[in-house]
FILUM-82997 format. One line per field, with one value per residue: residue number from 0; residue in three letters; x, y, z of N, C-alpha, C in turn. Coordinates in Angstrom, 3 decimals. Each point is the difference from the previous one (the first is absolute). Layout:
% residues N
num <- NUM/...
residuo <- ALA/...
n.xx <- X/...
n.yy <- Y/...
n.zz <- Z/...
ca.xx <- X/...
ca.yy <- Y/...
ca.zz <- Z/...
c.xx <- X/...
c.yy <- Y/...
c.zz <- Z/...
END
This chain:
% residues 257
num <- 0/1/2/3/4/5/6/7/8/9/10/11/12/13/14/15/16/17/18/19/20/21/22/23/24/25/26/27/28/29/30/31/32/33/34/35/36/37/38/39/40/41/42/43/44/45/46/47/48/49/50/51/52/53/54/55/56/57/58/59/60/61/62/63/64/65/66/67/68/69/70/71/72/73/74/75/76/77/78/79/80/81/82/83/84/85/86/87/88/89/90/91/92/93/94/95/96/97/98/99/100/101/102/103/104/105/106/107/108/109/110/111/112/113/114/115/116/117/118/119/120/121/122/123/124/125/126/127/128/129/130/131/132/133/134/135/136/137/138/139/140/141/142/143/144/145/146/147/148/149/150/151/152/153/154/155/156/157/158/159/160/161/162/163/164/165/166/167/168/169/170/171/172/173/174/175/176/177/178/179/180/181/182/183/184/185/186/187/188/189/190/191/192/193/194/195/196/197/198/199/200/201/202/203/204/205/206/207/208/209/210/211/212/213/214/215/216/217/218/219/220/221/222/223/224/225/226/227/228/229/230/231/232/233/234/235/236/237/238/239/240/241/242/243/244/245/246/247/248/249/250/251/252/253/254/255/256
residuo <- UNK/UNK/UNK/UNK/UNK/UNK/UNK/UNK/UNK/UNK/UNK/UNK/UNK/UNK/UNK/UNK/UNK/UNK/UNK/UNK/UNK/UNK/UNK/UNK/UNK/UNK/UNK/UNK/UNK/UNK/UNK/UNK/UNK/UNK/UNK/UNK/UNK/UNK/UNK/UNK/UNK/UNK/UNK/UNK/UNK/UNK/UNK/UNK/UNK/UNK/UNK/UNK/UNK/UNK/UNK/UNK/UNK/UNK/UNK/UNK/UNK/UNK/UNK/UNK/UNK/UNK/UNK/UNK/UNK/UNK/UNK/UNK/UNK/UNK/UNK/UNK/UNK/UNK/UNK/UNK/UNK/UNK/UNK/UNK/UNK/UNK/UNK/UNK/UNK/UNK/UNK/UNK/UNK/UNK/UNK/UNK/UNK/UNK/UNK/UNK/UNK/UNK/UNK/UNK/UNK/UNK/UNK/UNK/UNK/UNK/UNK/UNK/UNK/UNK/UNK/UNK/UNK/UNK/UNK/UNK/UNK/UNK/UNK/UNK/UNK/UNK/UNK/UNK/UNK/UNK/UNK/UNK/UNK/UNK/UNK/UNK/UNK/UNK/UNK/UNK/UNK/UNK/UNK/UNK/UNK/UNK/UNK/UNK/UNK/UNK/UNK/UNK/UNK/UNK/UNK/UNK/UNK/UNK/UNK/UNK/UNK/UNK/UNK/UNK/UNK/UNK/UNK/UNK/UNK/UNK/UNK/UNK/UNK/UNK/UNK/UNK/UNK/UNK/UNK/UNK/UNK/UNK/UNK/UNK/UNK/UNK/UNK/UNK/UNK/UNK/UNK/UNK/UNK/UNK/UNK/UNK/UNK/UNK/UNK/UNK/UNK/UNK/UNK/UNK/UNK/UNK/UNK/UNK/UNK/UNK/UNK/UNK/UNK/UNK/UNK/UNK/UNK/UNK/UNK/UNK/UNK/UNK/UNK/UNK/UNK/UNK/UNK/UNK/UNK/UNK/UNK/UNK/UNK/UNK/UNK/UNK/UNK/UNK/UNK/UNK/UNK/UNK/UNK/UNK/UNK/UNK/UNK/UNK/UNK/UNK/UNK/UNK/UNK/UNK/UNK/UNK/UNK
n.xx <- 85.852/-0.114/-1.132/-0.298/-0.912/0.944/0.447/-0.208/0.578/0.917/-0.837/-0.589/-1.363/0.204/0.789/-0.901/-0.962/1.002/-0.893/1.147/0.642/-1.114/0.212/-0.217/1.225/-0.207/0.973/0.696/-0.843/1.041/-1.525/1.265/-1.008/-0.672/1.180/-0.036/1.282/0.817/0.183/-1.188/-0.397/1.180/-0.509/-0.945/0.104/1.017/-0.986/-0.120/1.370/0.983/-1.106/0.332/1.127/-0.452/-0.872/1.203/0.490/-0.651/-0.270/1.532/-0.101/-1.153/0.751/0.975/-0.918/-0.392/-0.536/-1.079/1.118/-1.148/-0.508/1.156/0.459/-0.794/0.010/1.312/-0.277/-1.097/0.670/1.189/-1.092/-0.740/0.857/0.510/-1.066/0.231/1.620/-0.378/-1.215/0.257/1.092/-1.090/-0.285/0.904/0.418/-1.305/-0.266/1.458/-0.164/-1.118/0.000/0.834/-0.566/-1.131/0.487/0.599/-1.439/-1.055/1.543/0.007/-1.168/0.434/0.641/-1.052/-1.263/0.604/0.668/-0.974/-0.553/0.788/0.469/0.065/-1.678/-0.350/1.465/0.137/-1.173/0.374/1.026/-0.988/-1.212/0.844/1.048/-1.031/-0.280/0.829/0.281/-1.145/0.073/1.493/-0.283/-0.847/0.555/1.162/-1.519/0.740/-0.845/-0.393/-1.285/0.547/-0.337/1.051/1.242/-0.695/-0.479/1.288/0.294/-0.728/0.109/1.568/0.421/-1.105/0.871/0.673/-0.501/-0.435/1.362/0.469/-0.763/0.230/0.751/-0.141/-0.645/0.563/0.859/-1.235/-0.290/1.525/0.224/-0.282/1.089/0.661/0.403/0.093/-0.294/0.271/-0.944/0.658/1.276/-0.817/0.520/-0.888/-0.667/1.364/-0.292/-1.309/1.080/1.235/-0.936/-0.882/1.179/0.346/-1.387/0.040/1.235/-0.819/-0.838/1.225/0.519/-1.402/0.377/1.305/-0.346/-1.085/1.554/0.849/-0.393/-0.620/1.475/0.062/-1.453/0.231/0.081/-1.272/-0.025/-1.541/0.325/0.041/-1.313/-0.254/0.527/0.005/-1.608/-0.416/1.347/-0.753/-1.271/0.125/0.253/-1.327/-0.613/1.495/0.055/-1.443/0.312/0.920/-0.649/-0.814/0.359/0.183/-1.634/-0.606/0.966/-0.502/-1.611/0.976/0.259
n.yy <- 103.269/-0.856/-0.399/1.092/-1.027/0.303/-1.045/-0.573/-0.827/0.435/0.570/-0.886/-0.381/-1.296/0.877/1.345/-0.946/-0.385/-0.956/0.595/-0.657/-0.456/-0.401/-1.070/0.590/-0.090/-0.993/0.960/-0.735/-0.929/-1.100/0.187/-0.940/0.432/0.619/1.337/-0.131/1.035/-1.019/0.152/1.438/0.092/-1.045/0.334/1.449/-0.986/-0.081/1.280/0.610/-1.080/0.187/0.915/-0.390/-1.296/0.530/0.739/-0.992/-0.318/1.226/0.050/-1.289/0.280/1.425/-0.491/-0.716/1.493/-0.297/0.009/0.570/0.901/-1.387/-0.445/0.758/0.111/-1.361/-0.353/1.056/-0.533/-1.210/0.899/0.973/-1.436/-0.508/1.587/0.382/-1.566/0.025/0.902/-0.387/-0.933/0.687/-0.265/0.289/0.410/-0.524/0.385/1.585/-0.209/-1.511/-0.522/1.455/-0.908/-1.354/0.613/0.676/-1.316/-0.598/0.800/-0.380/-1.025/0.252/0.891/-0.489/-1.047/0.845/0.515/-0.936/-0.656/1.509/-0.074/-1.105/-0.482/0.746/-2.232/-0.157/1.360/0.229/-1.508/0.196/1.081/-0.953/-0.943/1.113/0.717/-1.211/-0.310/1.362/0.301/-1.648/0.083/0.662/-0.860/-1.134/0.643/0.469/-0.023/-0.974/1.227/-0.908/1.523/0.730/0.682/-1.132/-0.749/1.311/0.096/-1.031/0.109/1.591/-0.463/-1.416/0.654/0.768/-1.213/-0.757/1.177/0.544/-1.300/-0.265/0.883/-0.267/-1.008/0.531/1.123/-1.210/-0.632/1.186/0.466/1.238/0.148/0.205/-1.145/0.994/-0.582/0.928/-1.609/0.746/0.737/0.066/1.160/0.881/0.200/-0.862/-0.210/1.956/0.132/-0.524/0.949/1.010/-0.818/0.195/1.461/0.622/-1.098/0.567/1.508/-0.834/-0.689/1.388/0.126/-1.073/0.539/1.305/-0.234/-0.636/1.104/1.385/-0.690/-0.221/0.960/0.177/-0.706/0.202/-0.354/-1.231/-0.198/0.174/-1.099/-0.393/-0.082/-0.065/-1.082/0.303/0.588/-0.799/-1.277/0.453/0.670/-1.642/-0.597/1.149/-0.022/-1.402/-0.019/0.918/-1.025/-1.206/0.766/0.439/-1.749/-0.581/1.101/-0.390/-0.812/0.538/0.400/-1.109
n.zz <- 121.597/0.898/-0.068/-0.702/-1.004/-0.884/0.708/-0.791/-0.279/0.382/-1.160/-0.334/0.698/-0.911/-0.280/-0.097/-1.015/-0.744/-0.262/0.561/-0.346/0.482/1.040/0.614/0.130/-1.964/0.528/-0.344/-1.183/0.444/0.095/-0.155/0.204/0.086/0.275/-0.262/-0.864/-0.032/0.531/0.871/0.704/0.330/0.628/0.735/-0.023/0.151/0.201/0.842/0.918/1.002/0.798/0.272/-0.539/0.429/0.319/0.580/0.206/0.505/0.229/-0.292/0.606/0.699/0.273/0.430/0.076/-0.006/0.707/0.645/-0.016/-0.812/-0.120/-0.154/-1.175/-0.643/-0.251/-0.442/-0.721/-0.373/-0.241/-0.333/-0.671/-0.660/-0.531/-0.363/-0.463/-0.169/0.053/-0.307/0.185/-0.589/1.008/0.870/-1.375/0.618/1.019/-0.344/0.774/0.948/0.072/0.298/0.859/0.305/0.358/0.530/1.456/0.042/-0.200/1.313/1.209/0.034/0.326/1.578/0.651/-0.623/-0.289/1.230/0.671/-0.468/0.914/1.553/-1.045/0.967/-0.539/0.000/-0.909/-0.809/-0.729/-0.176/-0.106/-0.489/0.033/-0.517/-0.841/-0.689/-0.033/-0.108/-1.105/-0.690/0.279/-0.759/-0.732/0.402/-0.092/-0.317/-0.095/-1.046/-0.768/0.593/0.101/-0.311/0.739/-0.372/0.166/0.841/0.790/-0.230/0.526/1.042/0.464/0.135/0.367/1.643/-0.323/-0.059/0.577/0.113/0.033/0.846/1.002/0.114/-0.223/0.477/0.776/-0.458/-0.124/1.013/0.381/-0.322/-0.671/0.976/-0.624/1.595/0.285/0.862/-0.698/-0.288/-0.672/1.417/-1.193/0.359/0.758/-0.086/-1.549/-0.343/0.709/-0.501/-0.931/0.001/0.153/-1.284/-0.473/0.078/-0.258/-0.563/-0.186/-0.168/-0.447/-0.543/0.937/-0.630/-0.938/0.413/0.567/-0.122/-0.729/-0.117/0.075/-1.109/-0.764/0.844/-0.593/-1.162/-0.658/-0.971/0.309/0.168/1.054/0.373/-0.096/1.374/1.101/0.111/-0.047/0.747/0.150/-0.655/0.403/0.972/0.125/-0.659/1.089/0.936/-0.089/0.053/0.914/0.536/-0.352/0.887/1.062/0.116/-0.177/0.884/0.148/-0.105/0.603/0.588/-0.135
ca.xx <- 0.970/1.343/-0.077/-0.745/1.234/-0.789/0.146/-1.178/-0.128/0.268/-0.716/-0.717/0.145/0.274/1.162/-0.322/-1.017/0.561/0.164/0.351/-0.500/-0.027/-0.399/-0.824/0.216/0.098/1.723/0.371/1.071/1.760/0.494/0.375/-0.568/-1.653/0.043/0.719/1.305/1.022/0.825/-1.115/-0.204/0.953/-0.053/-1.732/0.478/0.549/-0.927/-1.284/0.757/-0.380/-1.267/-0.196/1.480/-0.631/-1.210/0.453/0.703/-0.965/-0.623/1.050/-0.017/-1.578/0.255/1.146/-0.105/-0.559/-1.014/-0.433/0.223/-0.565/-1.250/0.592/0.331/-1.150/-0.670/0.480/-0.101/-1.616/-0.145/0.578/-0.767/-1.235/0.920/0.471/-1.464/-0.890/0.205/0.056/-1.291/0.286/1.125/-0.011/0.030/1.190/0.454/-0.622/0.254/0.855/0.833/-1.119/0.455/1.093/-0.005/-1.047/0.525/1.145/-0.232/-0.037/1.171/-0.035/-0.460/-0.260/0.795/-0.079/-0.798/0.959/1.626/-0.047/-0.381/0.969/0.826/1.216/-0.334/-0.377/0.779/0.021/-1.305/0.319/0.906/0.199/-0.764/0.687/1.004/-0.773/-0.290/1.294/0.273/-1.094/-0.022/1.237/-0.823/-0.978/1.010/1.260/-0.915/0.617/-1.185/-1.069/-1.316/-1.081/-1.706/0.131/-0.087/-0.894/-1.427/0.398/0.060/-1.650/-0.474/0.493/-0.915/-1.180/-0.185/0.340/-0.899/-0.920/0.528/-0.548/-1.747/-0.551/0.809/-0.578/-1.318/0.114/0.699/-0.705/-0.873/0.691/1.522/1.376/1.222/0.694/0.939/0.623/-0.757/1.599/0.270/0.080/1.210/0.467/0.759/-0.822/-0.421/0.968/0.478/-1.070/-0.007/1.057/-0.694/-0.679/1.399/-0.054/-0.982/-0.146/1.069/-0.148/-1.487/0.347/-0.186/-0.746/-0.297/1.002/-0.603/-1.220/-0.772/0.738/-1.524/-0.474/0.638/-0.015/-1.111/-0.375/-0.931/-0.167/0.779/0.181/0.705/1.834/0.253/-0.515/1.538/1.066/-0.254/-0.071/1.089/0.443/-0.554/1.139/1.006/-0.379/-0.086/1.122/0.214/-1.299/0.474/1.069/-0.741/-0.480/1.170/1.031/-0.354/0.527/1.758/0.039/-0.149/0.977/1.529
ca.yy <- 0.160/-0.189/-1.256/0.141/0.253/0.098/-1.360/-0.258/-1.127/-0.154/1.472/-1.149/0.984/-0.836/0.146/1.262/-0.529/-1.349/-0.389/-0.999/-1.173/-0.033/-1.105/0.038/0.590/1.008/0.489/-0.222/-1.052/0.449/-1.071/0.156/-0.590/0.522/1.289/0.688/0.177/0.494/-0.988/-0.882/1.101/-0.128/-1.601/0.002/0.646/-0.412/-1.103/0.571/0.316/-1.005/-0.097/1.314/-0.330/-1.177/0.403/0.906/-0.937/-0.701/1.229/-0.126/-1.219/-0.107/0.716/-0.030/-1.174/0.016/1.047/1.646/0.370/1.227/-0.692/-0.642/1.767/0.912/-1.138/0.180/1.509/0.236/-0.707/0.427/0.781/-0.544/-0.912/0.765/0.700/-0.547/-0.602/1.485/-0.269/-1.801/-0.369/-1.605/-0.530/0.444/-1.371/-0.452/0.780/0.522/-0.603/0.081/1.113/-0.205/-0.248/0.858/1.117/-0.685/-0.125/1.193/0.558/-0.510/0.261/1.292/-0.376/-0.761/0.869/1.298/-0.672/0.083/1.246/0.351/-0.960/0.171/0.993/-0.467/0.098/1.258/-0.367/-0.916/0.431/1.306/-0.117/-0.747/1.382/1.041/-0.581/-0.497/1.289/0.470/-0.454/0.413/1.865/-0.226/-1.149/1.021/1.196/1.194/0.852/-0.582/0.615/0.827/0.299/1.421/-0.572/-0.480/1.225/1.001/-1.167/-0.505/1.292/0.113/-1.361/0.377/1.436/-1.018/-1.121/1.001/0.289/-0.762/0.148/1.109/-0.014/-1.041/-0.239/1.038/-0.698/-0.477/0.722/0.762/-0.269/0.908/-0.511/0.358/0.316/-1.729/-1.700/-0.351/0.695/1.242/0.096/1.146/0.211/-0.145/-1.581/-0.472/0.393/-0.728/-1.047/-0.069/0.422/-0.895/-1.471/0.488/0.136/-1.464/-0.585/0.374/-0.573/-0.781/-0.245/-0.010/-1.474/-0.508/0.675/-0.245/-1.582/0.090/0.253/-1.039/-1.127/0.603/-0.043/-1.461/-0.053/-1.515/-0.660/0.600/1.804/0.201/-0.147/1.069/1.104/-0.621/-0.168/1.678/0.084/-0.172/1.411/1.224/-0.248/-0.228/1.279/0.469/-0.391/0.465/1.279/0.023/-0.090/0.914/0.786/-0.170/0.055/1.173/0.116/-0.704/0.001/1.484/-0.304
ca.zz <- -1.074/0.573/-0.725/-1.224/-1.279/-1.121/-0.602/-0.305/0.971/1.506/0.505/1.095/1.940/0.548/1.051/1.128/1.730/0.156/1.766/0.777/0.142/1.647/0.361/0.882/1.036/-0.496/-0.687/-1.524/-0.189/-0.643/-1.421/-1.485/-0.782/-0.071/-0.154/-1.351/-0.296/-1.171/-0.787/-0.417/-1.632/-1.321/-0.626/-0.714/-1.383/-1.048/-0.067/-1.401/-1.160/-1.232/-0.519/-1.005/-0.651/-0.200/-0.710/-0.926/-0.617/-0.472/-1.155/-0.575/-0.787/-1.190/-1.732/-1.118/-0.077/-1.343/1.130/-0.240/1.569/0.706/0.757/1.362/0.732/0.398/0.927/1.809/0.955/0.471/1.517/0.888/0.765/0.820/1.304/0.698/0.091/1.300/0.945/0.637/0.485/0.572/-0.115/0.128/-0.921/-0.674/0.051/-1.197/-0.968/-0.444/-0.877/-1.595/-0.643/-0.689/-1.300/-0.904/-0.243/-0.765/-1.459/-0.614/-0.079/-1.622/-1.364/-0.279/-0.132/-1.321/-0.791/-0.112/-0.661/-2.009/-0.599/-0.102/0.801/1.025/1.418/0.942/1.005/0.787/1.327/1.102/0.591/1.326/0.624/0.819/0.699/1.421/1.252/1.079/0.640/0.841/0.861/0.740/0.716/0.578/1.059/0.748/0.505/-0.666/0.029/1.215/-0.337/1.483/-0.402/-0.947/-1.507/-0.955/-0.224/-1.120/-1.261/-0.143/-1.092/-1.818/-0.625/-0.503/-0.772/-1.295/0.200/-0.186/-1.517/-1.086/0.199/-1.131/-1.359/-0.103/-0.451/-0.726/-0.962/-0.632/-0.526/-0.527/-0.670/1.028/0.121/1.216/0.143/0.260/-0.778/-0.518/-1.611/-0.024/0.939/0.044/0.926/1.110/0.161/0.401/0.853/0.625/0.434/0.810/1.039/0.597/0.261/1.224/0.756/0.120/0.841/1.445/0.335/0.623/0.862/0.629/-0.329/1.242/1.107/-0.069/0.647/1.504/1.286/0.301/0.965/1.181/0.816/0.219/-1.035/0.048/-1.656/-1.853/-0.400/-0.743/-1.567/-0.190/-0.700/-1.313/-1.311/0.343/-0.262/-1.144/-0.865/-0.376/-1.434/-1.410/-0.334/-0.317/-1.295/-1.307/-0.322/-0.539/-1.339/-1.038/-0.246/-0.952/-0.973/-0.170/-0.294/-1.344/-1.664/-0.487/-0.840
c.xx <- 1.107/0.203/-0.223/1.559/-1.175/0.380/-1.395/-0.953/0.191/-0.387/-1.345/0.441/0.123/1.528/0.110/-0.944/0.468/-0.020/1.278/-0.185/0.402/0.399/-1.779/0.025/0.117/1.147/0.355/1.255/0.925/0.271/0.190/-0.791/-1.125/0.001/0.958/1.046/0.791/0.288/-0.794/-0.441/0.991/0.109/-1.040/0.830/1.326/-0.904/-1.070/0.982/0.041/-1.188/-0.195/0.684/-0.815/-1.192/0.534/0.638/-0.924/-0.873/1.070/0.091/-1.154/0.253/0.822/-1.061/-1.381/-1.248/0.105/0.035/-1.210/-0.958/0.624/0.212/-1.217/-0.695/0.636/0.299/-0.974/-0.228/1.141/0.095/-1.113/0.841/0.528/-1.089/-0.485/0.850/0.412/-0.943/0.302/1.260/0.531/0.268/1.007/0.383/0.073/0.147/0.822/1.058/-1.255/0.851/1.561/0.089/-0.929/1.080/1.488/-0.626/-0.025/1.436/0.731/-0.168/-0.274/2.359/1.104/0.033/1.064/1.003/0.004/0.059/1.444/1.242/1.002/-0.372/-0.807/0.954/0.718/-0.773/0.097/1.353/0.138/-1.051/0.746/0.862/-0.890/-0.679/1.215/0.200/-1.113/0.206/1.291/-0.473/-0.655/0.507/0.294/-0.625/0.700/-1.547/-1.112/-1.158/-0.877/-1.407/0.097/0.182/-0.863/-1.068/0.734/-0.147/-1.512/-0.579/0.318/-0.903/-1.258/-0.364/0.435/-1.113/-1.418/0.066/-0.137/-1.099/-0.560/0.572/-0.521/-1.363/-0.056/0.416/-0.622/-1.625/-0.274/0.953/1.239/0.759/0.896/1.322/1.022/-0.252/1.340/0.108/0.190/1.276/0.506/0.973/-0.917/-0.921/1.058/0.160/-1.037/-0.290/1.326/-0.777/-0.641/0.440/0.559/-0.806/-0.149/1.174/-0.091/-0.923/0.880/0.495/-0.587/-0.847/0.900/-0.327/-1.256/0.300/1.319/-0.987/-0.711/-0.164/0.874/-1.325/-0.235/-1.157/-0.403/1.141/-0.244/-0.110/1.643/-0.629/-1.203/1.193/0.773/-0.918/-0.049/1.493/0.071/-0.905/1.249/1.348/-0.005/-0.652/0.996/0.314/-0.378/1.048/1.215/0.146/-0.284/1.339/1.140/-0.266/-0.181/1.322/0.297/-0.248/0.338/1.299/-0.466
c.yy <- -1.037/-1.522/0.622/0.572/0.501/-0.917/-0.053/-1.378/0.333/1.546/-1.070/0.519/-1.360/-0.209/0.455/-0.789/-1.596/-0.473/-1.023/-1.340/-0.009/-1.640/0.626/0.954/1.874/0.764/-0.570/-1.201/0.070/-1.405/0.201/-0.945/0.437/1.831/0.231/0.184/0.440/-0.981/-1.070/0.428/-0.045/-1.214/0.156/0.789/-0.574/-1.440/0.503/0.182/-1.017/-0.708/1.125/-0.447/-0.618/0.596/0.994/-0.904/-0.707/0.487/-0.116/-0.873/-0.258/0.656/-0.846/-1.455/0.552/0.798/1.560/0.800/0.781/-0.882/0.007/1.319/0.351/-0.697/0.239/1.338/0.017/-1.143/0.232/0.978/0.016/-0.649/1.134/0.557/-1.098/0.181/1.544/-0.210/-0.967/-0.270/-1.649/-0.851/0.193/-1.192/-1.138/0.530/0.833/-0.687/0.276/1.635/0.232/-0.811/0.887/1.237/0.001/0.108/1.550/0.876/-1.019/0.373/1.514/0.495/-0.457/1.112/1.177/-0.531/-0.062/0.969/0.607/-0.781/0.193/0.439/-0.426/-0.611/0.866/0.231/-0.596/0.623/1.099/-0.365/-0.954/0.903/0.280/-1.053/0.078/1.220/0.104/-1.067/0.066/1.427/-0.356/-0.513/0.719/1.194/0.884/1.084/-0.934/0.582/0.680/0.209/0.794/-0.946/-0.741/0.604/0.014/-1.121/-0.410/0.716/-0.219/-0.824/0.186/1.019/-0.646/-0.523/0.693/0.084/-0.950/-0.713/0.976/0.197/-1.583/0.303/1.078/-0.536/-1.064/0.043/1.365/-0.258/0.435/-1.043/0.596/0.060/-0.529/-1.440/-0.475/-0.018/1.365/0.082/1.266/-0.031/0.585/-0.918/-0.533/0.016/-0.492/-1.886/-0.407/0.164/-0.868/-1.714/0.366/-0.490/-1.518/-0.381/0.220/-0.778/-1.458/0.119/0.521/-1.470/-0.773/0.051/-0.979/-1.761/-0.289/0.043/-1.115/-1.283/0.724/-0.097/-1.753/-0.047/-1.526/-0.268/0.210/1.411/0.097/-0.416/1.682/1.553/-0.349/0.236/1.877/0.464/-0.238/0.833/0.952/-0.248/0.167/1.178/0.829/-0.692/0.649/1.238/0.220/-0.419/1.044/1.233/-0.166/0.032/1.774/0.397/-0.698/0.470/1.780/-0.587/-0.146
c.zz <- 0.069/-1.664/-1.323/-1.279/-1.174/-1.410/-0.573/0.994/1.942/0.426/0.815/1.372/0.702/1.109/0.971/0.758/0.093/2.053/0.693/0.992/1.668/0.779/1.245/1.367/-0.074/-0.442/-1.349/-0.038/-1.025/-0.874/-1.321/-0.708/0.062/-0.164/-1.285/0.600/-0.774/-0.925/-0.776/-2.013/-0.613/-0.594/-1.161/-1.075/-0.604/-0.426/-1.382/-1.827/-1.189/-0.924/-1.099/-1.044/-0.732/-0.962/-1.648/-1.150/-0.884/-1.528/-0.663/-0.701/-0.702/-1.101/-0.648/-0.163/-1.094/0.881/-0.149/1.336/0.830/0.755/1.369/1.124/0.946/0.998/1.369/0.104/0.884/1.114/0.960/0.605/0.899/1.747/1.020/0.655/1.269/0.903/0.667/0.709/1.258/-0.007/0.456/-1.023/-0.864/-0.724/-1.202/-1.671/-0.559/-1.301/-1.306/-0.548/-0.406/-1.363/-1.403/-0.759/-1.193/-1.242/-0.852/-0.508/-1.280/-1.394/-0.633/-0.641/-1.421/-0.718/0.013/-0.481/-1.390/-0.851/0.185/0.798/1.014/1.799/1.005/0.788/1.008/1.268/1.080/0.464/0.449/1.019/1.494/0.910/0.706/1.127/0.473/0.685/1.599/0.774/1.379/0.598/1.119/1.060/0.660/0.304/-0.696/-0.343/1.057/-0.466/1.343/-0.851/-0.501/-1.371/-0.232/-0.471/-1.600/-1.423/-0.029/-0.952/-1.284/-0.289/-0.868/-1.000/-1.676/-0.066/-0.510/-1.530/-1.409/-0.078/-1.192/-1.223/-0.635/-0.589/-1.089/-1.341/-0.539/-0.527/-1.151/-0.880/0.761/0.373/1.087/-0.458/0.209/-0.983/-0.320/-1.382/-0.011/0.942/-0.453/1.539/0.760/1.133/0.793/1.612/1.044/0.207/1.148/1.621/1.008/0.556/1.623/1.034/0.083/0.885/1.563/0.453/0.578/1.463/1.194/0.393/0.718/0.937/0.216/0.374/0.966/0.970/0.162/0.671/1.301/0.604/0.397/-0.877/-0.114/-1.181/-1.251/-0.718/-0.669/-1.655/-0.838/-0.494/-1.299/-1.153/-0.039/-0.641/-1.471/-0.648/-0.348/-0.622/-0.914/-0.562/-0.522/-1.178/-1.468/0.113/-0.539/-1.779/-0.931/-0.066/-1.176/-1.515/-0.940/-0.061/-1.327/-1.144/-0.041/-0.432/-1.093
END
């Protein structure tokens, strides 16, 4: 348990069986250059960020330049899911594949972005700015151990996670085989929809630190190096998750004025 999230990405057992890096004598080595580092991952993730920015930007300017935002959307949802999907497998390849899923994941946060802001102007900047608050919070929480992750909290945030994750697995496939309309959908801002999307912003905030936890430990075991891009992209999953949620929340507030 000690390694497992319900990140979507760094739920990968690549951490729990991540091998420390040995020399010949079988002691663990302390080169900040060939092993993982706190500081190392926070480079890599303000690295992906701007790559993300970059990709998101980009879908921005193709519209206003007359483009059709949903190709670009959908395109990089599906290879930045393909890029998260290998490198859960092949975390070796992070390396590789963590910047390709920033820039992918940018187009998809672009253009998914584009499409809500027009419907209801003002709430991708909202979005971005509680998404930015609740990192700092959860990350100052975390620093100062104000909140510490025991095995009671993370059993409790894994369960929630998974008991969502289920939820919209099946409502998914119900919605597209059906006429059943989720409850959550962001054309349903009853106060309930609403309360179920407040829930799940939660349950994402809590998922960040369990994503602290995980490349702290990491870089404490000695992890190899390209595990710091390995955390940083596990990290920028549960951003842009919190993000999509925060999105849709605002866009449900909206359209009740």
């Amino acid at each position: 348990m000690e390694f497992k999230s319900k990140n979507p990405f760094l739920n990968s057992k690549s951490f729990a069986k991540g091998t420390s890096v040995h020399d010949a004598e079988g002691n663990v080595l302390v080169d900040y250059n060939s092993t993982m580092t706190i500081n190392g991952a926070v480079n890599k993730s303000f690295i992906l960020l701007l790559l993300l920015l970059t990709g998101a930007f980009t879908v921005w300017y193709m519209t206003v330049q007359g483009s059709n935002p949903y190709p670009l959307m959908i395109t990089g949802a599906i290879l930045g899911f393909i890029s998260v999907l290998v490198s859960a497998f092949k975390p070796e390849l992070s390396r590789y594949l963590a910047p390709a899923y920033a820039l992918f994941e940018g187009l998809f946060i672009g253009g998914i972005s584009l499409v809500i802001n027009t419907m209801y102007p003002g709430v991708a900047l909202q979005a971005v700015s509680a998404t930015f608050v609740t990192f700092v919070v959860c990350f100052v929480l975390y620093r100062f151990r104000i909140v510490k992750v025991t095995e009671q909290f993370r059993s409790v945030v894994i369960a929630a996670t998974l008991a969502f994750a289920t939820y919209y697995v099946i409502t998914w496939l119900l919605s597209m085989f059906t006429s059943f309309v989720p409850a959550d959908s962001i054309t349903n801002s009853s106060w309930t929809s609403i309360g179920i999307s407040v829930f799940v912003i939660v349950i994402a905030a809590l998922n960040l630190f369990l994503d602290f936890d995980m490349i702290e430990k990491g870089a404490q075991r000695r992890l190899p190096k390209y595990m710091e891009w390995f955390g940083a992209m596990g990290l920028m999953v549960t951003l842009v998750w919190l993000y999509v949620e925060f999105l849709r929340l605002f866009a449900k507030l909206s359209s009740r004025d």
